[in-house]
C-alpha positions as CSV (number, residue, x, y, z in Angstrom):
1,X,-42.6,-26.0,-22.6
2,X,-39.5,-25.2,-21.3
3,X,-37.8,-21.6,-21.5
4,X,-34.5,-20.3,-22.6
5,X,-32.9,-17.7,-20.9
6,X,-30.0,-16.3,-22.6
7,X,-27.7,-15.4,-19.9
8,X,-27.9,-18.8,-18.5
9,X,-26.5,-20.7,-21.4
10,X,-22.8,-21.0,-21.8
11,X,-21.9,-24.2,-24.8
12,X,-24.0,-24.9,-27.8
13,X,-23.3,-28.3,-29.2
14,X,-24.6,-29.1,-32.5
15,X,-24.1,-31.9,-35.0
16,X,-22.7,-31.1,-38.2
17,X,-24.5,-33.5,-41.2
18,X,-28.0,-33.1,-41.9
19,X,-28.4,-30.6,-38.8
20,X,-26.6,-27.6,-39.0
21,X,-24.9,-28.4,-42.7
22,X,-27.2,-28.7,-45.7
23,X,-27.8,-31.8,-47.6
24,X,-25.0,-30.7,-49.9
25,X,-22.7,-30.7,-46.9
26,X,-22.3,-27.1,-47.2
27,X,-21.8,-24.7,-44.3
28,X,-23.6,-21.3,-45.4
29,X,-22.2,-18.0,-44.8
30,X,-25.2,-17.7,-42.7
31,X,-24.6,-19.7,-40.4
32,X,-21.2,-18.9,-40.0
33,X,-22.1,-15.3,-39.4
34,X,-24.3,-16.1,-36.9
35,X,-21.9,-18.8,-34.9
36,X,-19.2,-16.0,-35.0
37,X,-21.4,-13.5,-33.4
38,X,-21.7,-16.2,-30.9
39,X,-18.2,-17.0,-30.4
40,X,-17.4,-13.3,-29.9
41,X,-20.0,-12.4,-26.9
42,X,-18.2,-15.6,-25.2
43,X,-20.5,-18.6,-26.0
44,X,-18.9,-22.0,-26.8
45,X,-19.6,-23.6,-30.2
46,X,-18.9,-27.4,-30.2
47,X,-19.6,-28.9,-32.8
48,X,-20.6,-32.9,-31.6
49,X,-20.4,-35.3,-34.9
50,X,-19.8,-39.1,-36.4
51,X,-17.3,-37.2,-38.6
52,X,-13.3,-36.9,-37.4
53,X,-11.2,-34.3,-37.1
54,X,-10.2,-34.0,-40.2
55,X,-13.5,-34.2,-42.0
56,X,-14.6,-31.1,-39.5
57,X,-11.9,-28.9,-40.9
58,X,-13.9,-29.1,-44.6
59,X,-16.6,-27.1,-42.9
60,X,-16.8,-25.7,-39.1
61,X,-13.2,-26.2,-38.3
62,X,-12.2,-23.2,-41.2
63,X,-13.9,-20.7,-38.4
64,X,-12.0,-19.3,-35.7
65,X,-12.4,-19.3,-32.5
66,X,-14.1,-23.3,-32.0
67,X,-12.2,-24.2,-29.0
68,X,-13.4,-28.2,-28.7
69,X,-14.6,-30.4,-30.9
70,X,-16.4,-34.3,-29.8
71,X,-15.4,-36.4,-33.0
72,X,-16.5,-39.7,-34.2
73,X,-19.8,-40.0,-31.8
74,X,-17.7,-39.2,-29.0
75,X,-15.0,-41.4,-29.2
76,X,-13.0,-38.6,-29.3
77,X,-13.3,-35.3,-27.4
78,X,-10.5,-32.4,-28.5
79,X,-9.1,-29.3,-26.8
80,X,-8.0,-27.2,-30.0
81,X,-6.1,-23.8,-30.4
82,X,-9.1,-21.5,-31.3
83,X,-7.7,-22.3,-35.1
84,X,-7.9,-26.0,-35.8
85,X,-6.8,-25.9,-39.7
86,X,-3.1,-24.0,-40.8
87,X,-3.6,-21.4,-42.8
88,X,-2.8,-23.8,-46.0
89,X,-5.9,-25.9,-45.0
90,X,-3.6,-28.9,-44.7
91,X,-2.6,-28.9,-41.2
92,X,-4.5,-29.6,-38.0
93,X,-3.5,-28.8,-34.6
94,X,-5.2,-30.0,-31.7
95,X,-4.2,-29.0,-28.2
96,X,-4.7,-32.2,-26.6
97,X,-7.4,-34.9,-26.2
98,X,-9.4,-34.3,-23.5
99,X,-11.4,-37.7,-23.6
100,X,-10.9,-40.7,-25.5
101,X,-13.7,-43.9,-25.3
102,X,-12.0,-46.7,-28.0
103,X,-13.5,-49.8,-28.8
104,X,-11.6,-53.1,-27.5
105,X,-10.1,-55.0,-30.2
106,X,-12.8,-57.8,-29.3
107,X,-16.0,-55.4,-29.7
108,X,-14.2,-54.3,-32.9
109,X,-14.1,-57.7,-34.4
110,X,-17.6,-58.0,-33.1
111,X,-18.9,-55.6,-35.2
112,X,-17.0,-55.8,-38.2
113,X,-18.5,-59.6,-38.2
114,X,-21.9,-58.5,-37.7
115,X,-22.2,-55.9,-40.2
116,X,-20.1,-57.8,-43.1
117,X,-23.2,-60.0,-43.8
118,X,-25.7,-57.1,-44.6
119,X,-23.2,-54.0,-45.8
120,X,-21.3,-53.4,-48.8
121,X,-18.4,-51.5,-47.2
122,X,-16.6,-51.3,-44.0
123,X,-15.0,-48.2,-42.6
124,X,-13.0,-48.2,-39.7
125,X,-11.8,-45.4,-37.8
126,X,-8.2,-45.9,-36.3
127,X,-4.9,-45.0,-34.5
128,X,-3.4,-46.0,-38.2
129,X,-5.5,-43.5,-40.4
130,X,-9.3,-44.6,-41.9
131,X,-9.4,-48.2,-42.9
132,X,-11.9,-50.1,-45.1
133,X,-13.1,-53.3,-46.4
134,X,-14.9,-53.7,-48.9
135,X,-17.7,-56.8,-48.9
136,X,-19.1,-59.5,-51.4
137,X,-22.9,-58.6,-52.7
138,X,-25.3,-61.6,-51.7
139,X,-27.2,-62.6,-54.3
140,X,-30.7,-61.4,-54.3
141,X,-29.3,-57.6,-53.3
142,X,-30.7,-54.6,-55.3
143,X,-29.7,-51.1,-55.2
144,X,-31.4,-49.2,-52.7
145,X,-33.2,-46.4,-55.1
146,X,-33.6,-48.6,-58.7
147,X,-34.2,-51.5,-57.8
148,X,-31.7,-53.1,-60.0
149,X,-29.6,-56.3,-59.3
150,X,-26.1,-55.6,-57.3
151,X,-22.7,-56.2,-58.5
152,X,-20.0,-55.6,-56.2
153,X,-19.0,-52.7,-58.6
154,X,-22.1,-51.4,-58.4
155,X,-22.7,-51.1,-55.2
156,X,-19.5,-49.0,-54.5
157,X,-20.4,-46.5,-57.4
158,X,-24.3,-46.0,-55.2
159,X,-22.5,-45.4,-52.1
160,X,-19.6,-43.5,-53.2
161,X,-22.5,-41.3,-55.1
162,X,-25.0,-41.2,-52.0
163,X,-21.8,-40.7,-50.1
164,X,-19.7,-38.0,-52.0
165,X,-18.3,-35.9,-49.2
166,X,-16.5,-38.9,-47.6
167,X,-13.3,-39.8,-49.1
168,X,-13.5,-43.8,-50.1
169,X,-9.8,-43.5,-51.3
170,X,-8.2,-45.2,-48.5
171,X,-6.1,-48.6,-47.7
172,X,-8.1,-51.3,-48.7
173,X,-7.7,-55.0,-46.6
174,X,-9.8,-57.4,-47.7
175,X,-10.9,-58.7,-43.9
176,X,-10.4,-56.2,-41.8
177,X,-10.9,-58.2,-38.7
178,X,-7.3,-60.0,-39.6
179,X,-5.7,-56.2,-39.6
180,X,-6.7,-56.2,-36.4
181,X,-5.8,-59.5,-35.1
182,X,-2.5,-59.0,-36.9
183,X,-1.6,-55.3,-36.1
184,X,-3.6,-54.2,-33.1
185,X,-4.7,-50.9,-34.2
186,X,-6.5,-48.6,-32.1
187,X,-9.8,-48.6,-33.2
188,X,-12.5,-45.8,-32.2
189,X,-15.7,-46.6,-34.3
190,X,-16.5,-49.0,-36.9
191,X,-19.4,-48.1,-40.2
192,X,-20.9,-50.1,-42.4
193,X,-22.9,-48.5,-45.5
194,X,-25.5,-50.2,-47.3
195,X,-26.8,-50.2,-50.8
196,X,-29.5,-52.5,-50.6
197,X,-32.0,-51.1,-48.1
198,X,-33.7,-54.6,-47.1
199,X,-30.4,-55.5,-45.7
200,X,-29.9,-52.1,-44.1
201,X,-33.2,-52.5,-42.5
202,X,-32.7,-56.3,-41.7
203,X,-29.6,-55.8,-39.7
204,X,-31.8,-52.5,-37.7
205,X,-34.1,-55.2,-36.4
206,X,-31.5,-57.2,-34.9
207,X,-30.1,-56.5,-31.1
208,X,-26.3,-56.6,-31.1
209,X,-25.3,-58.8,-29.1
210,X,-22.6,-56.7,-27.1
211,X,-24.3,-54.3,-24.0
212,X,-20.9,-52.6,-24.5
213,X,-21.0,-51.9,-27.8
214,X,-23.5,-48.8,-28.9
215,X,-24.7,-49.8,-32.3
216,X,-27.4,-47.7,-34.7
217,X,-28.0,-46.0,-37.8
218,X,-26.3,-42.6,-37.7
219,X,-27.9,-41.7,-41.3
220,X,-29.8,-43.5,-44.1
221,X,-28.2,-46.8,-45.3
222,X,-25.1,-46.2,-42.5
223,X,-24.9,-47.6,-39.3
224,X,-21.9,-47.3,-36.7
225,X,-20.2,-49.2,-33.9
226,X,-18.2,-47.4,-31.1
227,X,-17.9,-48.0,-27.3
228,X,-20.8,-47.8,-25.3
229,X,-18.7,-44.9,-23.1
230,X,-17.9,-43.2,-26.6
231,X,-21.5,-41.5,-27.5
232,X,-22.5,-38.1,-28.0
233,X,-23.6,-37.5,-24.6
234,X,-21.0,-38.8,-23.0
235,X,-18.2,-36.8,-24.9
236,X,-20.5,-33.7,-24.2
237,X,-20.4,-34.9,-20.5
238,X,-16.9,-35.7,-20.3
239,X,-16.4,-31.7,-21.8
240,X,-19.0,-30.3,-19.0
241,X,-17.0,-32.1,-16.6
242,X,-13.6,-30.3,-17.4
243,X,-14.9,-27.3,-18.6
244,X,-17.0,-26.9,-14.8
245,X,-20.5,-26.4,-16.7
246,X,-23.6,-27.2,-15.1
247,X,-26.6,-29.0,-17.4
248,X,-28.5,-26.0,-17.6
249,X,-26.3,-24.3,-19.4
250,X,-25.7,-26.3,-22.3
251,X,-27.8,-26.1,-25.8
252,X,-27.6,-29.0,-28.1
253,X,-28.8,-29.7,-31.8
254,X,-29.5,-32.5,-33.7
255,X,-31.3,-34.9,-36.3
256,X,-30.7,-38.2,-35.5
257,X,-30.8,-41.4,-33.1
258,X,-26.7,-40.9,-32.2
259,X,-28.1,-37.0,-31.1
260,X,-30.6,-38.8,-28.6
261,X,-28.3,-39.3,-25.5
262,X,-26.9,-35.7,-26.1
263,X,-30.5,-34.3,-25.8
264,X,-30.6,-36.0,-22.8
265,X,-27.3,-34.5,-21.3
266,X,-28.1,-30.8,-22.1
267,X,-30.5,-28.5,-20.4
268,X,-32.0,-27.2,-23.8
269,X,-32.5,-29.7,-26.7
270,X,-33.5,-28.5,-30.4
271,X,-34.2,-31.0,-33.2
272,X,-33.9,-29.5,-36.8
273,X,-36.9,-29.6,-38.8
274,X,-35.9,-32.7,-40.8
275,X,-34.5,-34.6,-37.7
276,X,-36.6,-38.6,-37.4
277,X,-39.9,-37.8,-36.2
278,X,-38.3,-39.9,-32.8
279,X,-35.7,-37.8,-32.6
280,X,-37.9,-34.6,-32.5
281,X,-40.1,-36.3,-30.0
282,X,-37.3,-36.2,-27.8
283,X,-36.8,-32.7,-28.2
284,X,-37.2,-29.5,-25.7
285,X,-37.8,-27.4,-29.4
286,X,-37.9,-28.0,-33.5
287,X,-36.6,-25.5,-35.3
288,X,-36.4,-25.0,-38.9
289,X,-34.8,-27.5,-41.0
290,X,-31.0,-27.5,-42.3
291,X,-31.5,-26.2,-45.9
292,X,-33.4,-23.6,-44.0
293,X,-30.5,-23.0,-41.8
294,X,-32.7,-24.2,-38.4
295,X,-30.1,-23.9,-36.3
296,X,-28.7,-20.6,-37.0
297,X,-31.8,-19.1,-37.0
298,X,-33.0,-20.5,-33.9
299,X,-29.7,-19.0,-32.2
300,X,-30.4,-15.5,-33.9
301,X,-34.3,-15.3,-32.6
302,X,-33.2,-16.6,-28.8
303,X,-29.7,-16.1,-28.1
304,X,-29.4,-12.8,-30.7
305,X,-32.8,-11.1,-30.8
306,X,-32.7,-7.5,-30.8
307,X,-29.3,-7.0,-31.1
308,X,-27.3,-5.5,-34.1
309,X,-26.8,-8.1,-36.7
């Protein structure tokens, strides 16, 4: 088992849903007490997640003093101003983008086409703003939790539902694939969301056929394309890299299959106590889980133990 020493350890890197957010997506004051102790005695809080910039600033990015941010699996990794968000919450400022991993407009094709069979909606994450598509229902599809035939209508109102903190309201194209061999957007990650689980576990059993492409589930009935240079642990590399920070100095968190290669990056690796039993496996420590606020607490007892708090 390995040990943490406190003095050693310089970044913490965490994921945002199901790990250090709670199932309701929110952040608790908690948590955000404890991560601003951290900030102030120097540490680096990055927070490493599937989610852009902009869906960051509902949550982490209101804190000062986060100083980089690895967005959309690590497609994106951002230098930012200490205080991301305007003081109107509408504005956000990055500093600059310190590493950037975009899919080629041939892997992007690639996996819109190989997730339109099985999915129900298509996001896609561009230089043009959040795209999506959405699909025709098979017959023989049934909602994932009743059991009940699928309409095309009803399959938007289960995800929009299972999916309320992401905003659906976006430019609709009905083939997405012709946007891009039409207007040649830059495109950083592609997500498909399911509301029929046989089909979302059907498409899990396939291999994709790209090596270049890193595709997987990044929750339940969701699964993401981006470039095999743009995961986690890459964008976490890429920030070690300019930043000058040695693996042992790095603490990461995390609940899920796209948290697997960041384990592997990091000198210390937690998985929260609801993270996918392989997922934990692959952990140095488990911790509590994220209603429980795991990660926070696991900071306070090794990084903040026996100080004033």
């Amino acid at each position: 088992m390995k040990t943490i020493d406190r003095s050693s350890i310089r970044l913490i890197a965490t994921d945002l849903d199901e790990t250090l957010l709670h199932k309701d997506k929110a952040f608790s004051d908690y948590s955000r007490q404890v991560l601003k102790k951290l900030i102030d005695k120097g540490y680096l809080v990055v927070p490493a997640s599937g989610r852009d910039l902009k869906r960051m600033c509902e949550n982490i990015l209101t804190m000062q003093g986060i100083r980089y941010a690895i967005t959309l699996n690590g497609a994106q990794v951002y230098e930012l101003p200490g205080e991301a968000v305007s003081a109107d919450g509408t504005e956000i400022r990055p500093v600059r983008r310190v590493g950037e991993f975009p899919l080629s407009e041939e892997e992007a094709v690639l996996s819109l086409d190989w997730m339109r069979p099985y999915c129900n909606i298509l996001e896609m994450d561009t230089d043009q703003g959040l795209l999506r598509e959405v699909t025709v229902v098979r017959p023989g599809c049934f909602e994932a939790l009743s059991g009940e035939p699928l309409t095309e209508k009803s399959a938007e109102r289960f995800i929009r539902k299972r999916y309320f903190f992401i905003n659906f309201d976006v430019p609709e194209y009905q083939s997405l694939s012709e946007y891009i061999r039409k207007e040649h957007p830059v495109v950083w990650k592609v997500s498909g969301f399911y509301a029929d689980r046989q089909q979302f576990e059907a498409i899990l059993k396939k291999e994709f056929p790209d090596k270049n492409v890193n595709f997987c589930a990044s929750d339940d009935l969701l699964t993401e394309t981006s470039s095999a240079h743009a995961s986690k642990g890459n964008g976490l590399r890429r920030l070690m890299e300019v930043l000058e920070i040695p693996k042992e100095a790095v603490l990461v968190f995390g609940d899920n299959g796209n948290d697997i290669d960041m384990f592997h990056t990091a000198g210390i690796s937690v998985a929260v106590g609801n993270a996918l039993p392989e997922v934990q496996t692959e952990a140095d420590f488990v911790c509590g889980t994220n209603d429980e606020d795991g990660v926070a607490r696991f900071l306070e007892e090794h990084l903040l133990k026996n100080e004033d708090f």
